[in-house]
VMD Tcl script that builds the backbone (N, CA, C; Angstrom):
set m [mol new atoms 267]
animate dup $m
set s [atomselect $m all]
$s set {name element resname resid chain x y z} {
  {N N UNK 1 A -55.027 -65.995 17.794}
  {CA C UNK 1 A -54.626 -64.636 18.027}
  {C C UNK 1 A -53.134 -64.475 17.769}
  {N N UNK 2 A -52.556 -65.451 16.741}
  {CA C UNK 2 A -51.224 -65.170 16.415}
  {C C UNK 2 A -51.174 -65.188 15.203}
  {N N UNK 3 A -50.009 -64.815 14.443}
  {CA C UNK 3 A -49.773 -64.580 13.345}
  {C C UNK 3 A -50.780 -63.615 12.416}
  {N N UNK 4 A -51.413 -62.113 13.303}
  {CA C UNK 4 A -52.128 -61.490 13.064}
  {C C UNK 4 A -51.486 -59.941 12.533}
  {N N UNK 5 A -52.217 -59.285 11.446}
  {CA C UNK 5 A -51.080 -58.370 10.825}
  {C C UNK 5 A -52.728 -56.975 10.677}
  {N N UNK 6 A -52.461 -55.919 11.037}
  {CA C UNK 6 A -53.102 -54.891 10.866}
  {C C UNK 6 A -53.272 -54.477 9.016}
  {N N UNK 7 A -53.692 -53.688 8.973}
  {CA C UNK 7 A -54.163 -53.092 8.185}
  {C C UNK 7 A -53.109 -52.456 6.989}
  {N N UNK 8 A -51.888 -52.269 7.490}
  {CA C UNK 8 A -50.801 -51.545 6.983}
  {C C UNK 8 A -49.532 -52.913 7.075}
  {N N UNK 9 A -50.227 -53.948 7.146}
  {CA C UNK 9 A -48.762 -55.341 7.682}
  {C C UNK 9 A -47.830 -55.805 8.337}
  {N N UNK 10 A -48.478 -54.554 9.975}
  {CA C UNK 10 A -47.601 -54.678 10.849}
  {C C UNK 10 A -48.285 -55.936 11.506}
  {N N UNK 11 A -47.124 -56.817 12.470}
  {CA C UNK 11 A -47.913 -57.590 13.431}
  {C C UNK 11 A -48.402 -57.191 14.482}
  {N N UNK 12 A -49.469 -57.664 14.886}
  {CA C UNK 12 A -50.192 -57.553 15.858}
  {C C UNK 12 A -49.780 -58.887 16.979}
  {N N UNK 13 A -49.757 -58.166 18.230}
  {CA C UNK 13 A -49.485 -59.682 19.356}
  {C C UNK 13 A -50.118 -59.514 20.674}
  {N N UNK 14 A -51.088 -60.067 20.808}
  {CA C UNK 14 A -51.893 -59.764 21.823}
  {C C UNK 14 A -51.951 -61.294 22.965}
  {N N UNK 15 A -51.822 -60.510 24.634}
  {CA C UNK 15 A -51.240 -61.138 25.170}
  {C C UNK 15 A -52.821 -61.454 25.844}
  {N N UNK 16 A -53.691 -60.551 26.064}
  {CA C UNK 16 A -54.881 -60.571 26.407}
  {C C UNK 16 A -55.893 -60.003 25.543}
  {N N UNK 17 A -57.231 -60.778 25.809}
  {CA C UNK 17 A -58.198 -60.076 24.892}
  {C C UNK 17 A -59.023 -59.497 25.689}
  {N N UNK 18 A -59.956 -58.407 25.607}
  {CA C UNK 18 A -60.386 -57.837 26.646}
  {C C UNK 18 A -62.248 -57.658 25.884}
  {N N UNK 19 A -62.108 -57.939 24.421}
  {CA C UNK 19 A -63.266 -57.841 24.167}
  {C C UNK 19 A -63.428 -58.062 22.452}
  {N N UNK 20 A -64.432 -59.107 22.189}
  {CA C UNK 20 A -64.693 -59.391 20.607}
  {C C UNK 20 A -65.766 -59.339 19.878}
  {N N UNK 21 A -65.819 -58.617 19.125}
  {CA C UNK 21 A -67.422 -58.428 18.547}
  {C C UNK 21 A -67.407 -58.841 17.337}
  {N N UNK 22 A -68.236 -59.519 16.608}
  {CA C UNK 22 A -68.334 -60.000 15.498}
  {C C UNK 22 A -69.497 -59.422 14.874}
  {N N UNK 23 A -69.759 -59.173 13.528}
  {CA C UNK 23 A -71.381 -58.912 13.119}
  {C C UNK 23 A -71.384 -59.157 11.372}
  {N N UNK 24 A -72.253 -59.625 10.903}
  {CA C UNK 24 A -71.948 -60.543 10.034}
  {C C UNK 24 A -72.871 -59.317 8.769}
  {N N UNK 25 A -72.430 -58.883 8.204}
  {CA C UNK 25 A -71.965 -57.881 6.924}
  {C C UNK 25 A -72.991 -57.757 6.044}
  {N N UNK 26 A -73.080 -59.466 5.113}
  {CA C UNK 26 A -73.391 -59.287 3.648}
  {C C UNK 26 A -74.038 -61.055 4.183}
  {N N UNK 27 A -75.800 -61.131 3.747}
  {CA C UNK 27 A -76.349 -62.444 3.290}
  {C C UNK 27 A -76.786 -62.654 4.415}
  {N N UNK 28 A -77.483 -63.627 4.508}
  {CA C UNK 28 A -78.334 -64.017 5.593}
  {C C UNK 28 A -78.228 -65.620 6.327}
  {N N UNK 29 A -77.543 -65.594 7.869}
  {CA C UNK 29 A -77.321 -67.151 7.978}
  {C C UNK 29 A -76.684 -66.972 9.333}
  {N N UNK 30 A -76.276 -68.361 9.931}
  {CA C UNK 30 A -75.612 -68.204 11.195}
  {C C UNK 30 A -74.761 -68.252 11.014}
  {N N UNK 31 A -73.805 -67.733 12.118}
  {CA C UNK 31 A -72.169 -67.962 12.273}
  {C C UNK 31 A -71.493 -68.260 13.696}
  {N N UNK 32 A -71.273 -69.553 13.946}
  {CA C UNK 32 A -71.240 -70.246 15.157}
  {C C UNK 32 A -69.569 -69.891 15.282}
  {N N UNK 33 A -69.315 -68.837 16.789}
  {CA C UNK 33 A -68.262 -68.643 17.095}
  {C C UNK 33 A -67.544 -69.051 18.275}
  {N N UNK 34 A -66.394 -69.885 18.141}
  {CA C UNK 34 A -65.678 -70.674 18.892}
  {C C UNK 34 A -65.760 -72.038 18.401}
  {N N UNK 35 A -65.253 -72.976 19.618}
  {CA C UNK 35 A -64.640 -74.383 19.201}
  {C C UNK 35 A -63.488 -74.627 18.769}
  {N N UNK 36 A -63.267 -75.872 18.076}
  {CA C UNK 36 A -61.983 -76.175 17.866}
  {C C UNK 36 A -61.370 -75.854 18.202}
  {N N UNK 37 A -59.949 -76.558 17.491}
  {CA C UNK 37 A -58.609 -76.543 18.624}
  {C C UNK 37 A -57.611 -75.560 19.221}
  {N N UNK 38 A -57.649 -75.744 20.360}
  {CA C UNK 38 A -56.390 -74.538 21.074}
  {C C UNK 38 A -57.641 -73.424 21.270}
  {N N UNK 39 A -59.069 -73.314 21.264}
  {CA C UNK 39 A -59.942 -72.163 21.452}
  {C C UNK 39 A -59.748 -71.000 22.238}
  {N N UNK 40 A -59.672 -69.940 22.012}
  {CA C UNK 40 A -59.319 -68.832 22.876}
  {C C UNK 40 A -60.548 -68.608 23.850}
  {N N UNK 41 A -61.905 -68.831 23.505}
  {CA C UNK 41 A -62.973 -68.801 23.897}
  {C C UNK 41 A -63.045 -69.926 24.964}
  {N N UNK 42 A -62.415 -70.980 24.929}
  {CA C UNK 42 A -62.725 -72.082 26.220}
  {C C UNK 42 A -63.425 -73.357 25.584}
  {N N UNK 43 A -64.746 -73.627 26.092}
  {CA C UNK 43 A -65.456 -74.415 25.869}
  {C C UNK 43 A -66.855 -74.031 25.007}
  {N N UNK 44 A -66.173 -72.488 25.695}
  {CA C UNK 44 A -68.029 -72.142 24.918}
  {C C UNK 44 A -68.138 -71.496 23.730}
  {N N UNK 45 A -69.365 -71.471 23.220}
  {CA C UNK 45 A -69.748 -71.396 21.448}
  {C C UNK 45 A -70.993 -70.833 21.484}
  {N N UNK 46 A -71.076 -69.516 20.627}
  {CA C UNK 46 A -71.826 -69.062 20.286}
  {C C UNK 46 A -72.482 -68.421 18.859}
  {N N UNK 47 A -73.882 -68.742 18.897}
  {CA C UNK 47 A -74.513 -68.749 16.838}
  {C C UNK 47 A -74.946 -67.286 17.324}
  {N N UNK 48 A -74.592 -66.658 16.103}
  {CA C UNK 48 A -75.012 -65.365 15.979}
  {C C UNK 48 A -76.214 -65.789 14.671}
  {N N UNK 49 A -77.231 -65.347 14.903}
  {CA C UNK 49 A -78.019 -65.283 13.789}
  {C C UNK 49 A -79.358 -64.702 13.202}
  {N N UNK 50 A -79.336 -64.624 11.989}
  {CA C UNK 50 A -79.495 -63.305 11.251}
  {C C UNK 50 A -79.174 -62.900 10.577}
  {N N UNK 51 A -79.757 -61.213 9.555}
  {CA C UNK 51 A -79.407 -61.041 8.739}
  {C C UNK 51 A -78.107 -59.911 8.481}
  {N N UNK 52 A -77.814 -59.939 7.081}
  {CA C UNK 52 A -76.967 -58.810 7.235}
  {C C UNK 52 A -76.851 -56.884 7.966}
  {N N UNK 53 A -76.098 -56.983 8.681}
  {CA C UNK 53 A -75.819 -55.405 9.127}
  {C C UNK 53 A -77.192 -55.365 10.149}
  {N N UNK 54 A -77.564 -56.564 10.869}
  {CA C UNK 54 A -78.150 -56.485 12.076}
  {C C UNK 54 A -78.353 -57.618 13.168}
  {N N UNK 55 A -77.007 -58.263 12.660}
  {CA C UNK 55 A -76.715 -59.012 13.965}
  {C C UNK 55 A -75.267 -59.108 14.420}
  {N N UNK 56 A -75.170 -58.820 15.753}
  {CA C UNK 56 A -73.900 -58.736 16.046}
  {C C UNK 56 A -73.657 -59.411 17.370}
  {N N UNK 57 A -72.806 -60.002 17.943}
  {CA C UNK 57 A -72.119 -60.807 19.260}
  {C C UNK 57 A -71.665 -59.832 19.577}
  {N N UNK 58 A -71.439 -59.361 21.259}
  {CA C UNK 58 A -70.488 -58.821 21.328}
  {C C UNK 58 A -69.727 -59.307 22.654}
  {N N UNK 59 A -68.658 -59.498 23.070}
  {CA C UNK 59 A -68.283 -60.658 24.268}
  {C C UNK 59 A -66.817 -59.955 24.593}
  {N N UNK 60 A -67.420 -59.268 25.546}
  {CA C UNK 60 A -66.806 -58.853 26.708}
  {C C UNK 60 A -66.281 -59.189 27.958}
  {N N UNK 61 A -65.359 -60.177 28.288}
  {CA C UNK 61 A -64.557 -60.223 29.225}
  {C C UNK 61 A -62.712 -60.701 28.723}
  {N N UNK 62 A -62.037 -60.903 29.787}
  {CA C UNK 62 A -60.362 -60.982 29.330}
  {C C UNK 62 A -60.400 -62.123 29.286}
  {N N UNK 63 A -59.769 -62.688 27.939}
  {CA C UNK 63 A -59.417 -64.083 27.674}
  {C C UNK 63 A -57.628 -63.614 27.416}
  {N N UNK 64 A -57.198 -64.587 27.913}
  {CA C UNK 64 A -55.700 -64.490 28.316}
  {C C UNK 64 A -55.055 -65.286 26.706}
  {N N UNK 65 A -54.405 -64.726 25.711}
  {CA C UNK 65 A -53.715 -65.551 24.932}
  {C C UNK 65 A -52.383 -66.102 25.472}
  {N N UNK 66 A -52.626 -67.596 24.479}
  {CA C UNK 66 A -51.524 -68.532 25.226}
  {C C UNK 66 A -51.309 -69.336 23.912}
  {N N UNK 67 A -50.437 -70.672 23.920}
  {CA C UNK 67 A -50.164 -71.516 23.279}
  {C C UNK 67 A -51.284 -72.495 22.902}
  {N N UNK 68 A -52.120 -72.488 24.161}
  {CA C UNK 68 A -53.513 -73.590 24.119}
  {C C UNK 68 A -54.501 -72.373 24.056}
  {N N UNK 69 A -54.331 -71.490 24.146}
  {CA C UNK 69 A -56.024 -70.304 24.175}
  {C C UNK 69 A -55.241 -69.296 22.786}
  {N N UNK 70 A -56.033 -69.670 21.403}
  {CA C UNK 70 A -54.857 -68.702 20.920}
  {C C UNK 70 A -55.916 -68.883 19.883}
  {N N UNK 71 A -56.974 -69.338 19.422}
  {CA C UNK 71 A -57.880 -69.857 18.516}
  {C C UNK 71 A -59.214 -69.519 18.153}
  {N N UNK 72 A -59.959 -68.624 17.778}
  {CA C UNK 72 A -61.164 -68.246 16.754}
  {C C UNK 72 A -61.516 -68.735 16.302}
  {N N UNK 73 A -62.778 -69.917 16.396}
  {CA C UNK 73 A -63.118 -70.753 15.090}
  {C C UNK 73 A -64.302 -69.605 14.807}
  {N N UNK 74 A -64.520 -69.555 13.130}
  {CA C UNK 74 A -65.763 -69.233 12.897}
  {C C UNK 74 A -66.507 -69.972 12.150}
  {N N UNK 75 A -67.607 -70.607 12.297}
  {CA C UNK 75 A -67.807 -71.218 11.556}
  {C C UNK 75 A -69.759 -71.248 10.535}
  {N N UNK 76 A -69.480 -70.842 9.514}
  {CA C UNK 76 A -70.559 -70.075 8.913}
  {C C UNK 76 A -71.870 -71.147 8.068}
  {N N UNK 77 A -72.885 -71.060 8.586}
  {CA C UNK 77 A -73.957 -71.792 7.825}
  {C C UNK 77 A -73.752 -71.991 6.166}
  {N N UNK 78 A -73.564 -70.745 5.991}
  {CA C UNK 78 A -73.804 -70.591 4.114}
  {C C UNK 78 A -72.423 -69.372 4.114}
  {N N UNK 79 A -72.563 -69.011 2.924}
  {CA C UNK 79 A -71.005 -67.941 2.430}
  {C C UNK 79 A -71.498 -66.750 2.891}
  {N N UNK 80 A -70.453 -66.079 4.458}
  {CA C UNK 80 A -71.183 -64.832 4.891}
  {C C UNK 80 A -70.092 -64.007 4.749}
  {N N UNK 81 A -70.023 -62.959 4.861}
  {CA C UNK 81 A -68.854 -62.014 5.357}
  {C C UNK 81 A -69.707 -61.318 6.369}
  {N N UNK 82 A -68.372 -61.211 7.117}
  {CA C UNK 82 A -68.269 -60.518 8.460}
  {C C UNK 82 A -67.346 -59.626 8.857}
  {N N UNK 83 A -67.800 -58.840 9.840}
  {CA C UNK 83 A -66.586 -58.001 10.611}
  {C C UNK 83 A -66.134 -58.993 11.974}
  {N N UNK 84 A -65.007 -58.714 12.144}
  {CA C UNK 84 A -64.398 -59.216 13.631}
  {C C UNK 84 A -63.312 -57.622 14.211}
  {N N UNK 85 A -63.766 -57.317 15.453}
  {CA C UNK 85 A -63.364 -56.599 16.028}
  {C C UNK 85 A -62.396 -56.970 17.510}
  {N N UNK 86 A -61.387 -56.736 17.427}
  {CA C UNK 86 A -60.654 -57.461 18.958}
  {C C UNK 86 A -60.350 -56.293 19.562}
  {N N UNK 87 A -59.982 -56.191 20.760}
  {CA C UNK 87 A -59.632 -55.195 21.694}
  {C C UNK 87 A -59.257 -56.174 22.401}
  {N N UNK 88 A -57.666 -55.496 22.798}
  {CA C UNK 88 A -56.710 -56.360 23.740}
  {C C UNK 88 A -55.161 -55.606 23.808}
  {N N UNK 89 A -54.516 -56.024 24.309}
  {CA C UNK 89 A -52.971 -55.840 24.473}
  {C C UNK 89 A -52.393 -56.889 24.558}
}
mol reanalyze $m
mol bondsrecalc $m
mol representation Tube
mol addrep $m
């Protein structure tokens, strides 16, 4: 959750996350979210799976960004595109 830039190339710096939804776009496959290092998510990991433009995660509670919680893994079966949505301050 650092070195993150909007739409127009401003930075973004978010001190808390309050809510992340992912939903995976284009092709058909899983996409296992979280893990690896410094995880903002913790310990836990979750496969979204399914096809395009009808599967979506959506994970709702405050994860606090930090130096060690600062990390998104996504990690995709086959070549997917996705949306990622954050809500936070």
């Amino acid at each position: 959750m650092t070195s993150l830039t909007d739409a127009y190339g401003n930075a973004l710096v978010y001190t808390t996350v309050a809510a992340l939804i992912v939903q995976i776009v284009s092709a058909s496959g899983n996409l296992v979210v979280g893990g690896g290092s410094n995880p903002l998510l913790g310990s836990d990991q979750y496969t979204i799976k399914g096809t395009a433009n009808s599967s979506m995660l959506p994970i709702s509670w405050p994860f606090t960004v930090s130096g060690t919680a600062k990390v998104i893994t996504l990690t995709p079966s086959t070549s997917l595109t996705f949306n990622i949505i954050v809500i936070g301050s």
